[in-house]
N, C-alpha and C positions, 0 to 999 in steps of 0.2 A: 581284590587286586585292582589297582587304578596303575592307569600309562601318567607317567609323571611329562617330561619334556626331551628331544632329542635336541642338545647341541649342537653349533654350528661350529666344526673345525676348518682350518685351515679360514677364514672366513675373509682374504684378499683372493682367494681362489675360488672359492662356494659361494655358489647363490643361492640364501637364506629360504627363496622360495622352492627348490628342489627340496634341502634338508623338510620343509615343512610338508612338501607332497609326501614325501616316504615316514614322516610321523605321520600324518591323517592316516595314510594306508593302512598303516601298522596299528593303530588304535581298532581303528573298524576289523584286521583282521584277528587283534586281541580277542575283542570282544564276540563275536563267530566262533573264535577256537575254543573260549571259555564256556559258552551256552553249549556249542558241543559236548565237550566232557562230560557238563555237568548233565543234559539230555539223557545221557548213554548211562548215567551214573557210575564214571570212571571218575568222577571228582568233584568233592562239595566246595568250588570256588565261583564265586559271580564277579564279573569287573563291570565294574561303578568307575564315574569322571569325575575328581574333585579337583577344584585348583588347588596353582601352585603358591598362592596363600596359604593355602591348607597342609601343604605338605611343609612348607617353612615353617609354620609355625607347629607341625609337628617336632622336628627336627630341634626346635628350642623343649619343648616337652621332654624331647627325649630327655634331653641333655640335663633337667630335673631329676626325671626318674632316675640315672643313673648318680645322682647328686643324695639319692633315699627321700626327695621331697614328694613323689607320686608314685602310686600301684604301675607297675609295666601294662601298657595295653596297646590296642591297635589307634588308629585312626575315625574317629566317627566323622562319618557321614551321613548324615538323614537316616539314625538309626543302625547303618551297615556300618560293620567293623573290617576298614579297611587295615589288611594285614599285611597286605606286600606293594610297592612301587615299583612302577617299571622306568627307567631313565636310561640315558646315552649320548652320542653326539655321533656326528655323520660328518663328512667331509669331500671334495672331488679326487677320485683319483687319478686324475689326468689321462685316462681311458674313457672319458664319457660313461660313469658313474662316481658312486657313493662306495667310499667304505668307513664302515659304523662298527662300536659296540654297545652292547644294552647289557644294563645290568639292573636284575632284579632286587631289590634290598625287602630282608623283612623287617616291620615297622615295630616288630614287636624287641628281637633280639638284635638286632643293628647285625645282623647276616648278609652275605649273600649268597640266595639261594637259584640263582640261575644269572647264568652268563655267558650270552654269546658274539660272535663277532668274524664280519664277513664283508663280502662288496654284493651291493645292489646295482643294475645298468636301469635305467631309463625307461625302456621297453616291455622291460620285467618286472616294474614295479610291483604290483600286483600280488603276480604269485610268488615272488621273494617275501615280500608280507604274509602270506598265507604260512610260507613253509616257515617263517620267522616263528609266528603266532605258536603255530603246531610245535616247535621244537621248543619254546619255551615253557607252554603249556605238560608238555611232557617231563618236563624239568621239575616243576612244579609237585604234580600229580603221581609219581612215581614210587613215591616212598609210602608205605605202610604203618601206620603209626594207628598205638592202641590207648586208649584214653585205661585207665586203670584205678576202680574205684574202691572203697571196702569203710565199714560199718562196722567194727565189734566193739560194744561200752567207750572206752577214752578212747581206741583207734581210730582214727579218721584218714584215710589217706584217698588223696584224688588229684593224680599225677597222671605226666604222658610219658609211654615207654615208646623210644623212638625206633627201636628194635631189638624183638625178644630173643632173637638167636644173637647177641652179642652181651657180656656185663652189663649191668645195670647198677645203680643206686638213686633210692627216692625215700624223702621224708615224710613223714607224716604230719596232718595239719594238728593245731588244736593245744591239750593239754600235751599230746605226745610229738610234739613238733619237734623236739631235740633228740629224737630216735636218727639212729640213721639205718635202713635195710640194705643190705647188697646182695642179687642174684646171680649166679654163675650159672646158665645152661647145661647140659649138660647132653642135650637132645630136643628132638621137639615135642617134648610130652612131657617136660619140667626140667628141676633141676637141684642145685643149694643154694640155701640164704643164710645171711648170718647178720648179728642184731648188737648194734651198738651205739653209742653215746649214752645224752642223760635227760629225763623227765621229771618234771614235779619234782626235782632238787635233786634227785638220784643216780645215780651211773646204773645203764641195761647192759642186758649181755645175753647171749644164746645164738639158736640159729636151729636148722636141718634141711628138710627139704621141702622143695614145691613139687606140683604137680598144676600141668596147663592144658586146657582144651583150647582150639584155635580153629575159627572161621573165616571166610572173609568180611565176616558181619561184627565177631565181636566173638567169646567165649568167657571161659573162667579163669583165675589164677587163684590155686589156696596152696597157702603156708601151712604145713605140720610140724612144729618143732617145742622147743624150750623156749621159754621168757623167766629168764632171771634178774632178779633187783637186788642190789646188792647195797645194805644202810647202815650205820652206825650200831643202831636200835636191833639190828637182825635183815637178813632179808627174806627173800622167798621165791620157789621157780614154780610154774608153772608147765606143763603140757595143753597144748590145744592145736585144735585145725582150723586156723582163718581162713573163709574161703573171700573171695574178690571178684569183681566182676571188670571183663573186657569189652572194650567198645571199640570198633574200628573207625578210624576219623581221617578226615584229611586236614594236615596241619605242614605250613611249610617252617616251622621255627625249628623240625627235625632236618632238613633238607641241608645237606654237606657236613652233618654230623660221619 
């Protein structure tokens, strides 16, 4: 997470060096709220300073990747994969302060994942940045997201479920990359899947049910059902139980799903 730049609004009214007091504030209390979380381990996020070079010339990157010319990723930084921006603009509101909004963008899915906006006075700089920092960081940090993996011969699947109590659909990497699964809950101890598209030149088809264990750490997810292929030549079904493993992760690219 990196503080990007707070705008100056209103800027025949604002004096650029206020607007800049309450960005410093706000970056320092960024960074406090963020070691926080991450301390308590309520949240795997660090904020890191990159310039706004850096974020420009993100923003041309993106504008590739969404072009198919680059893989979707974050921001590097000396290694760190900056995932989220924070930006805004401030202004006076002729009450002897500032009223601002910041909005979080994630660098990954061109989201936004947290947005707030409010007036700061002069006096209260400070703890307005505090409470800023803290309610964004909660923004952030809130959602539960399970990273979901699995290994059987051509199956490869290694996807994020952004939440297991609502539908889902994820594909598989690899030779089976043209499958598509969908889960329906059903409770919180699994549910139904069902199996469809086409692989290795084929149309699939089937489904039944899952079964889920669930930690705050991580758990299982296994499939029990049919796999059917259906060919020219003939096809064939299959019975088995894929089982999968869950990881619990913090990811803001689920954040306003």
């Amino acid at each position: 997470m990196a503080m990007g730049s707070v705008l100056v609004m209103n800027p025949g009214d604002t004096a650029p060096g206020q607007v800049a007091s309450f960005e410093n504030a706000l970056r320092s209390a960024i960074a406090a709220a963020v070691e926080k979380a991450q301390s308590n381990g309520r949240c795997d996020v660090k904020a890191v300073d990159v310039s706004q070079e850096a974020i420009r010339g993100r923003q041309t990157e993106e504008m590739l990747q969404n072009k198919g010319y680059s893989q979707k990723n974050g921001l590097s930084q000396s290694k760190v994969v900056v995932s989220d921006a924070v930006n805004g603009a401030a202004g006076f509101d002729n009450d002897g302060g500032l009223d601002y909004v910041l909005d979080v963008t994630n660098l990954v899915t061109g989201k936004t994942v947290a947005w707030l906006e409010g007036n700061v006075k002069n006096s209260n700089l400070i703890e307005t940045a505090d409470k800023i920092a803290a309610d964004l960081v909660d923004q952030l940090c809130k959602k539960k997201v399970y990273h979901y993996t699995v290994s059987a011969h051509d199956l490869v699947i290694d996807h994020m479920i952004c939440d297991l109590t609502k539908p889902f659909s994820l594909s598989p990497k690899g030779k089976m990359s043209g499958q598509r699964y969908t889960f329906t809950p059903s409770g919180e101890t699994g549910g139904a899947f069902s199996l469809g598209g086409s692989a290795g030149g084929v149309p699939w088809s089937g489904g039944g049910s899952y079964t889920q264990t669930v930690s705050d750490t991580g758990g299982t997810l296994t499939m029990n059902g049919t796999w059917k292929v259906s060919a020219p030549v003939g096809g064939f079904s299959r019975n088995a139980s894929i089982p999968g493993r869950l990881e619990a992760v913090t990811s803001t690219q689920c954040a306003g799903d």
